[in-house]
N, C-alpha and C positions, 0 to 999 in steps of 0.2 A: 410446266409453267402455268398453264390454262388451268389446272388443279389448285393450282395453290393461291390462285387471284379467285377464283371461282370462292376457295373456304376462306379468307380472308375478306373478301364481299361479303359471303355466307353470316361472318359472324360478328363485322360490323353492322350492318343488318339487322340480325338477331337483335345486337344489345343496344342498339340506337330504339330501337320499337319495345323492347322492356321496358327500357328505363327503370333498371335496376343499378347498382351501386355492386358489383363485384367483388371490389377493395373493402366491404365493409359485410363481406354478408356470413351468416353466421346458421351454425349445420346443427341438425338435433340430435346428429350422437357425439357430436362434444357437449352439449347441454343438457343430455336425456338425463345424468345421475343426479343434476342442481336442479331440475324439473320437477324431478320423482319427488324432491324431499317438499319441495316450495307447493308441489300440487295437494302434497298429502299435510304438508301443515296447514293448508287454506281449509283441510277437510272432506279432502277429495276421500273418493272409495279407495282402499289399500290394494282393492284387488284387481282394479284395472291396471294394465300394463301398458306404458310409454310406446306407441308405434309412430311412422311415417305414415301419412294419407294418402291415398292414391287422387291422383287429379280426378277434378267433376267436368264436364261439358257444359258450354253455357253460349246459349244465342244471344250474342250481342252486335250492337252494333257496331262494326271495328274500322278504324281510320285505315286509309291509304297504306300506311306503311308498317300496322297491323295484318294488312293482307299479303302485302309483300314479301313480308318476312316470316306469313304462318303463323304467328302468335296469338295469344287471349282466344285463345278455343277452349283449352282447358286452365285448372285453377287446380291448388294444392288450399284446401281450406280446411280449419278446424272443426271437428265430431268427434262424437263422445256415442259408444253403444253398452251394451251390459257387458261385454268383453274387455273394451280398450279404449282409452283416447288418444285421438288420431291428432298430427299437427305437420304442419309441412317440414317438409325433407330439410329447406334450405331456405331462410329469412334476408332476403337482399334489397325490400325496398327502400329502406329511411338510409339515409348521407351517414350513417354512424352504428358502430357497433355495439353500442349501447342502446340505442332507439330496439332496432333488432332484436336483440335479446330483452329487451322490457314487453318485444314483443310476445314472444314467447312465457314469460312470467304473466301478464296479462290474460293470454290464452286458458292458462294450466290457473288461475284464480276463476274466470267464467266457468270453466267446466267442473272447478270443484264445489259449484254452489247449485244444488237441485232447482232445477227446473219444473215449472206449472206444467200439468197435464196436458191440461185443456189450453196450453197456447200457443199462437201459430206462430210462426218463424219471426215473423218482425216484432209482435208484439211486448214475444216471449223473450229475445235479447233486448226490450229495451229492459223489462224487468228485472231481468239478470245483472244487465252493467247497474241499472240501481240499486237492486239487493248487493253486489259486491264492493259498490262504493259507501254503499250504508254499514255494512260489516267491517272494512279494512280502509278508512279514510286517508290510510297512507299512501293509498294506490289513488285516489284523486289528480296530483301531479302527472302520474306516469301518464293515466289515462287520457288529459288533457292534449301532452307532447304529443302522445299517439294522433289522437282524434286531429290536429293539426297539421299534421302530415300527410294524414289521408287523405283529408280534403284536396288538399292541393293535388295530389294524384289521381281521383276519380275526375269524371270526364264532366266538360262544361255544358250547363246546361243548356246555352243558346245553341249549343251544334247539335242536339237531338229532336227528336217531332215535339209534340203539346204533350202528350200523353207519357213519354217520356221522362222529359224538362221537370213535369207536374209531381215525379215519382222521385225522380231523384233529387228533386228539391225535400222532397217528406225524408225520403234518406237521411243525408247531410243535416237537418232539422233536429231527426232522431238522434245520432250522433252528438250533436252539440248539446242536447237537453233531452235526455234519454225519459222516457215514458209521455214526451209532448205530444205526439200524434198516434193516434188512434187506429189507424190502419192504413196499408199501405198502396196508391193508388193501383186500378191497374194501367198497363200497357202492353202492348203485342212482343214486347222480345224480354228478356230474360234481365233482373235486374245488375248491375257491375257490382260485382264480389265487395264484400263488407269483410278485410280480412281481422276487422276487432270481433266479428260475432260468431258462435257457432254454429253449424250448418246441421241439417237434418241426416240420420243417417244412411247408407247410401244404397240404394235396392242391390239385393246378388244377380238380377239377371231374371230372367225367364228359366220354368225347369220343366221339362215333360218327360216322363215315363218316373223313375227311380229316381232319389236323390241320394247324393252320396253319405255314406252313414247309417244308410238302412240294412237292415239286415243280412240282406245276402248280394249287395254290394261290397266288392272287395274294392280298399283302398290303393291307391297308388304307392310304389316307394319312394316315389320323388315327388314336388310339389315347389311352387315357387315361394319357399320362405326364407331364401339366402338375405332379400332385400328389407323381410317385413312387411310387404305391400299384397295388400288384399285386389283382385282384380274382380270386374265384373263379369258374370260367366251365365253360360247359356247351354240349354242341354237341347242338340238338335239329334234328327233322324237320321242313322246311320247309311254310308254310303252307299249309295248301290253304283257296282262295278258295271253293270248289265245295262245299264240304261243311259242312253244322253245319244249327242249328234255330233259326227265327225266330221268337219269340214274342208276336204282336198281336193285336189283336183287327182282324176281319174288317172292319166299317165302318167304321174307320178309315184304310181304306185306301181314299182318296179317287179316285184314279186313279194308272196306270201310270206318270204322267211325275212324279208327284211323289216315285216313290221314285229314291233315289240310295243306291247300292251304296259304301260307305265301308270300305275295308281298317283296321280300330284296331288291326291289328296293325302296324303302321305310325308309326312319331312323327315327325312333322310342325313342331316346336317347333322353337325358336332352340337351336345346338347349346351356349351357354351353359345353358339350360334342362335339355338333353339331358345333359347332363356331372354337373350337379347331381344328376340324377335317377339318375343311375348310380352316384354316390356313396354313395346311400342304400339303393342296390339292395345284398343281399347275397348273391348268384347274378346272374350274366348270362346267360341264354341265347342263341345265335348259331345261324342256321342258316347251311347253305355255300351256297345256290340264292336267299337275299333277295335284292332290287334295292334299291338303296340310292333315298333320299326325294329329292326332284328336286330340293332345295337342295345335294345333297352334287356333288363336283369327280370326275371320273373320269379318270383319269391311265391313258394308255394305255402301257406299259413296254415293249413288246415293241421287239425290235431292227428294223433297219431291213431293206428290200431291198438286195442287193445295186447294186442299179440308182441307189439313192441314197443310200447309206454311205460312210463316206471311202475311201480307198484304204488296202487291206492292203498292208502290207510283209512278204510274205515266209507261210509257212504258220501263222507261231504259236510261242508259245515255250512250252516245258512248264516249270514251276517245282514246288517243292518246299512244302508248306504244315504248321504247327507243330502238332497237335494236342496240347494240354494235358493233356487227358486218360489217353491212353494214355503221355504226354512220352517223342512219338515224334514222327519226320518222317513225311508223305506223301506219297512221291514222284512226280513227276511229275502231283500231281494239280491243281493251275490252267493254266487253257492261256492266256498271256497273247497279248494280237494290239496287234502297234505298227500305226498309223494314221497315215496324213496325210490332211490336210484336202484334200477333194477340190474344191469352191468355192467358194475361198480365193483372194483376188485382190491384189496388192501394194499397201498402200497406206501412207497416211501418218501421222506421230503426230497424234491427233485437236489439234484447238487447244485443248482444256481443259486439256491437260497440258504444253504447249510451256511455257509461262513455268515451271511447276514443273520440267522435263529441264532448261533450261539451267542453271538454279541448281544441279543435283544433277551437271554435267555441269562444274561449273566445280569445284564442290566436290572429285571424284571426279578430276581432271584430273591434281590433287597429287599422285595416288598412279602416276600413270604411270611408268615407265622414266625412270632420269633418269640424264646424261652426270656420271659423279664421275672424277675424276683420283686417281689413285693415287700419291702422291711415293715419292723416296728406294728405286729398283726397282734390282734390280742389271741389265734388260736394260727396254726399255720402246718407247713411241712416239715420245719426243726424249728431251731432256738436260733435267733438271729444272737450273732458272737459281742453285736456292736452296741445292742439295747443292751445282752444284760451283763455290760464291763459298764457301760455309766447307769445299773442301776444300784451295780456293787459299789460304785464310788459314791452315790447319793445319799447311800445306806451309810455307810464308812462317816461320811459328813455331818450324817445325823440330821438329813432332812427330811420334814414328816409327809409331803405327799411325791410317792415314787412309781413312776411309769408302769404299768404292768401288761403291756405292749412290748411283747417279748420273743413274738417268734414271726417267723416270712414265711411266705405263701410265693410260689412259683405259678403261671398266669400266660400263659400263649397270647401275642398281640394279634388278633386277627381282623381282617380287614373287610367290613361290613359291609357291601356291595356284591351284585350282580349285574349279569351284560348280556343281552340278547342283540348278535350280529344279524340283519338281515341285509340282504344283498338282491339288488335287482340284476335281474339274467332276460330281460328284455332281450325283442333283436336286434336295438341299437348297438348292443355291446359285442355286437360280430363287427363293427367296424376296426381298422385299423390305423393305431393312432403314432407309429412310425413300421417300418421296412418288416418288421420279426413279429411285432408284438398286436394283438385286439385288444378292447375294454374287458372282456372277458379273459384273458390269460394275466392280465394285471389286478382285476380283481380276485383270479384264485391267488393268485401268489399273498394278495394281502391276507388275504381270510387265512391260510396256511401260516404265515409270520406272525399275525395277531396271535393265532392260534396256539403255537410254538411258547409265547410269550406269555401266555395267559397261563399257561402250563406251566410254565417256571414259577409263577409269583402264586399258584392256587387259588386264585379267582375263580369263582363260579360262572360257564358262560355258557351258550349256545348259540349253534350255527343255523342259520335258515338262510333260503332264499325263494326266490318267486319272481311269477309271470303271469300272464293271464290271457286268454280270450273271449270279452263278453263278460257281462256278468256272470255267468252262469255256468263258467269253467275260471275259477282263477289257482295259478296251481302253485300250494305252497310244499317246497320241497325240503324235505327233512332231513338235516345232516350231521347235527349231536344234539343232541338234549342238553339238558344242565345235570341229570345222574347220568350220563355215559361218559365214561372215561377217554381223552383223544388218544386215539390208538390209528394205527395203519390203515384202517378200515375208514376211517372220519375221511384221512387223507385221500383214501380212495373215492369217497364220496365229492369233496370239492374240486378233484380234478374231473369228475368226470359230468360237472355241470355245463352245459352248451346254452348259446342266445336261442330265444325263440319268442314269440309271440310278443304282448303289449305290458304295461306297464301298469295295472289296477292297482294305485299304492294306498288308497285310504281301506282296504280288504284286508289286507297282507301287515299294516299297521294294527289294525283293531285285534288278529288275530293276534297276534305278538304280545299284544298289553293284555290281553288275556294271559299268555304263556307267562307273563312277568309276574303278574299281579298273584300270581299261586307262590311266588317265593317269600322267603319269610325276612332276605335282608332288609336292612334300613335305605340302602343307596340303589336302585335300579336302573340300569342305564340301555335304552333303546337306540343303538347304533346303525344307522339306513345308510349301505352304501348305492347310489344310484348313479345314472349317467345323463336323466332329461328331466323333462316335466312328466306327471302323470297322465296316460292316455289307451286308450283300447277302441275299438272299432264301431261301439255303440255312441251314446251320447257323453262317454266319460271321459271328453274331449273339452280343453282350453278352459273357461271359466270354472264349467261344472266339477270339472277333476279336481283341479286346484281351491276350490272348496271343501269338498270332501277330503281330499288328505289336509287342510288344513283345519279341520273337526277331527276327524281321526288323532292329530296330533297334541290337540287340546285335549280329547278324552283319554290320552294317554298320559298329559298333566294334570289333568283332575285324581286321574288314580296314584298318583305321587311320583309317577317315572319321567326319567330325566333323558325326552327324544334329542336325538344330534343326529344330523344329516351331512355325511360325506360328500361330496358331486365335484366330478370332472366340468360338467356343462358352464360351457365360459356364458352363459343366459341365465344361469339359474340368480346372481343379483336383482333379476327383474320382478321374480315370485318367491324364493325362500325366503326372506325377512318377511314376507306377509303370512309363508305358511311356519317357518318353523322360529321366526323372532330373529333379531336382529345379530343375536348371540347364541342361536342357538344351529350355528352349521359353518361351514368351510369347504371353499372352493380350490381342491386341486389343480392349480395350471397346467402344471404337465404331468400327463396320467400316469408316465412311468415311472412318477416316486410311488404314487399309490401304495404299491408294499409296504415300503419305510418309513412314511409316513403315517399308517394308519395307525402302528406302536404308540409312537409319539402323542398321537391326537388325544389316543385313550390315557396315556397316562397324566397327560394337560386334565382331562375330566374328571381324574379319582385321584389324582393329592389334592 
């Protein structure tokens, strides 16, 4: 009973000292898709991606029952970095769920409108909300509502010092008549959260020794991005077991065997527990020399011996890579390396997929080469029977100009297209995505059934896939050309590709439109089956990947080929229409149609 008056206290408490609106409040992954579109029509960048913000710290001065309750220490406020814009989780100040959400449209218009270099927080959102009301006079009303509300909720200026009073009057000023004041006073504490303006964006922390990403730092395989939420983090000096002070009393220390030496710097707990516990945490610190707790998975990444790696073709290819940054090329700087499977044995379609190939194999048959007769030819293969019985009767009637279009020509319809499969074999695709099955058992099955199918119809195609580590090993593995015939051997090739390594996709693109670009059909089609974003262990990580494959995918429509991109990733809405167009990909829900589906997809693309 003491429990449950205690959390009922607890959270009258809570939301008496909010003074938030519960019944009205409105979350940003039900608004993230109507955000995306309304941010990028305002003219926002395409390539930042919709996240939650994590709370800021702010020294203010806080009433009675702000203390009471714990509250307004931290803020969820809107920023914008060359990654992402950030916006709060959860919208509940204004009486309405419409205020709320105007709030959020509001946000996503300031951050789609470039900001001055050279100006400082205050000055630079009054300019902002002027430049936005000067651009979209439609949004004058909303902004007014807003601005009315707020006031009422920021704190009264006779309850704070001079210094103060003096600042948060320039606030509220600005607010009402954006660019009126000039600068903002100061005062000894931290000014109350402005949640109309953008905020600056937000340090990662302090870092000593190594930062992660550098070269012979090895990554984690976990990472807290279940939420979205960026934490501040700190890289301190690892633990010494050997040193500190114990403090007990002398006779209670029974004997030698009863004590046990317990590391608490150490968490031991269910990593649900652990995840929670980090949530709350507002610093992380990381050392680079910890060992991870014996429950965690140790993934050992390193390339193989030569002695047991597949077989290189040839020294390597140097390629060209996008840097967005400087939007320049870097030449020469991936070294991609084609592979065959070294044992790799011919084998057969397993029997879980025979009854599905021949239904795709009967289907797909239709579209083979097929004998049409061409009538009424003036030179041909015989004498068409139908021209010349009505040239005999024209003759017979004694009309003077008579067809002499007299014989047919026989003519194979053939079907002017090519298809380059590539498939990502990342180590994400050792996950499993029910009881039996991986991403990787579901992609070979596809690649086998496309395969099956393309066979029946005569299509011209080839298989590849790829991984990479680094720039400077990305390894594209070879499993039919477009002149090798699929034969048992092929088969043996895609069952015996396994997950490894990262995801370099703008390499493994360029190399491909390369392989296209030497065919001589009119139709070329670039099929990317994958499972995430693009990513590897150096800097070809979050913005910078998803530029480069999204230039890789352009230079592959500049040369006339028509890229499509497969993905299981229930995320991928948030970057594929920026890298591969609106219409130019499809996202499998559940990965174990994958097979049966990817038939289907291709033949949506070639009638």
């Amino acid at each position: 009973m003491e429990e449950w008056v205690g959390y009922k206290w607890h959270e009258y408490i809570t939301r008496q000292a909010l003074g938030e609106f519960p019944e009205h409040a409105v979350y940003l992954k039900d608004e993230a898709r109507s955000l995306g579109i309304v941010f990028r029509a305002f003219g926002g960048d395409p390539a930042l991606s919709l996240v939650t913000a994590e709370p800021r710290h702010f020294r203010l001065r806080r009433k009675f029952l702000h203390k009471l309750a714990g509250t307004h220490r931290k803020f969820e406020l809107a920023w914008r970095d060359d990654q992402n814009l950030r916006l709060p989780e959860k919208v509940a100040r204004f009486p309405s769920k419409q205020l709320n959400r105007d709030l959020y449209i509001w946000l996503a218009a300031l951050a789609a409108t470039p900001a001055a270099a050279d100006s400082d927080w205050f000055t630079g959102n009054q300019a902002l909300v002027q430049d936005v009301l000067s651009r979209w006079p439609g949004l004058e009303n909303v902004y007014q509502r807003l601005v009315k509300h707020v006031l009422y909720w920021r704190p009264d200026p006779d309850s704070l010092t001079d210094p103060e009073a003096i600042r948060e009057q320039a606030i509220c000023q600005a607010l009402i008549h954006p660019g009126s004041v000039p600068a903002l006073p100061p005062a000894d504490t931290d000014p109350w959260p402005v949640i109309l303006w953008l905020y600056p964006a937000l340090e990662q922390g302090k870092s000593s020794g190594q930062v992660t990403g550098d070269e012979d730092t090895q990554s984690s395989p976990g990472g807290l991005t279940k939420k979205n939420k960026r934490k501040q983090a700190e890289r301190v000096e690892a633990f010494d077991r050997n040193q500190g002070l114990m403090i007990f009393r002398l006779e209670s220390l029974f004997s030698w065997t009863e004590f046990i030496p317990v590391d608490r710097a150490g968490d031991d707990t269910d990593e649900e527990d652990a995840e929670a516990v980090a949530d709350d945490m507002d610093m992380i610190s990381v050392s680079n020399d910890r060992k991870e707790t014996s429950s965690a998975i140790k993934f050992d990444l390193d390339l193989p011996s030569e002695e047991h790696d597949d077989l290189h073709l040839g020294p390597g290819i140097h390629l060209p890579e996008w840097d967005w940054r400087s939007q320049s090329y870097r030449e020469a700087f991936c070294c991609l390396q084609p592979l065959l499977a070294k044992d790799a044995v011919p084998a057969e379609l397993p029997e879980a997929l025979r009854r599905s190939a021949k239904r795709l194999q009967r289907q797909f048959s239709a579209l083979k080469p097929l004998k049409q007769w061409q009538k009424r030819q003036l030179d041909g293969d015989e004498l068409d029977l139908d021209a010349c019985l009505e040239r005999e009767v024209q003759h017979r009637r004694g009309r003077g100009i008579i067809d002499q279009k007299l014989f047919r020509r026989c003519q194979q319809s053939q079907r002017d297209l090519a298809c380059l499969v590539l498939a990502d074999i990342s180590l994400s695709t050792e996950t499993y995505i029910n009881n039996h099955q991986r991403v990787i058992d579901v992609a070979r099955d596809g690649l086998q059934l496309l395969s099956e199918a393309l066979q029946a119809s005569r299509d011209p195609f080839a298989l590849f896939a790829f991984s990479s580590r680094r720039r400077d090993h990305v390894r594209f593995h070879h499993l039919k050309s477009f002149d090798e015939p699929y034969t048992s051997t092929i088969r043996g090739r895609i069952q015996a590709l396994e997950p490894g390594f990262y995801t370099r996709m703008g390499a493994a693109i360029r190399q491909a439109t390369k392989l296209l670009e030497t065919r001589h059909e009119h139709q070329k089609i670039l099929l990317l089956l994958t499972d995430g974003k693009p990513n590897d262990l150096d800097i070809y990580e979050g913005r910078y990947g998803v530029e480069d494959t999204r230039m890789a995918v352009q230079e592959a429509q500049k040369a006339g080929l028509t890229p499509f991109c497969v993905t299981i990733d229930d995320e991928a809405s948030e970057y594929l229409p920026y890298v591969f167009g609106s219409s130019n990909f499809v996202v499998i829900r559940d990965p174990a149609q994958l097979p049966l589906q990817l038939p289907k997809l291709y033949l949506n693309l070639t009638q």
